[in-house]
Phi, psi and omega in degrees: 000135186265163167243165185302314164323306172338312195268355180243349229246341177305290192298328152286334172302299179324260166357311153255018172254344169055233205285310182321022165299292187314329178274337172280356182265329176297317197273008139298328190287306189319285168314330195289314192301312161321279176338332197259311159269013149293275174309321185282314153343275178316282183320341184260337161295309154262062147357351160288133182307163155131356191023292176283322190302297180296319179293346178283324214287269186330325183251326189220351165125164184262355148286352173263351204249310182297341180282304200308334195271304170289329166316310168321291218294286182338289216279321190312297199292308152315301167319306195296290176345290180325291169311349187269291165349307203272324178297324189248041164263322167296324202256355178254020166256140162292132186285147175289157202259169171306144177086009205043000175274166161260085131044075169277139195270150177287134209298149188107347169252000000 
């Protein structure tokens, strides 16, 4: 699964990782992947709805489990900004008109 950053985040990386992309989007893969049988683990343990909130509740208590949970809803509540932001990063360039002209507006508007 790709998240919305993907589509604005290449070109500043780029710039700064220079030749060292490749290798910093391969040690990004890496983490995802830890990350990824780390949560299916956990999920294959706890079998319960709540997810991040229950594997913390379960593995570490239940005030390190309620941060875990709200930390979820926060990153979460973040990712959307991100997708709206990214979305009207796209949607605020003028679509080019057929024929390639543009429309001019009259002076004064």
């Amino acid at each position: 699964m790709l998240g919305a950053g993907v589509f604005v985040v290449f070109s500043p990386a780029a710039a700064l990782a220079g030749p060292l992309l490749t290798l910093a989007v391969a040690v990004a893969g890496v983490i995802a992947y830890c990350n990824a049988v780390a949560s299916a683990q956990l999920a294959a343990r706890y079998p319960d709805s709540g997810g991040t909130y229950v594997y913390g509740r379960r593995q570490l208590g239940q005030w390190p489990g309620f941060i875990a949970g709200w930390g979820f809803i926060t990153g979460k509540t973040a990712s959307c900004a991100a997708m709206a932001l990214t979305f009207g990063h796209y949607v605020r360039r003028p679509m080019p008109r057929a024929g390639g002209h543009r429309r001019r507006r009259p002076h004064g508007s």
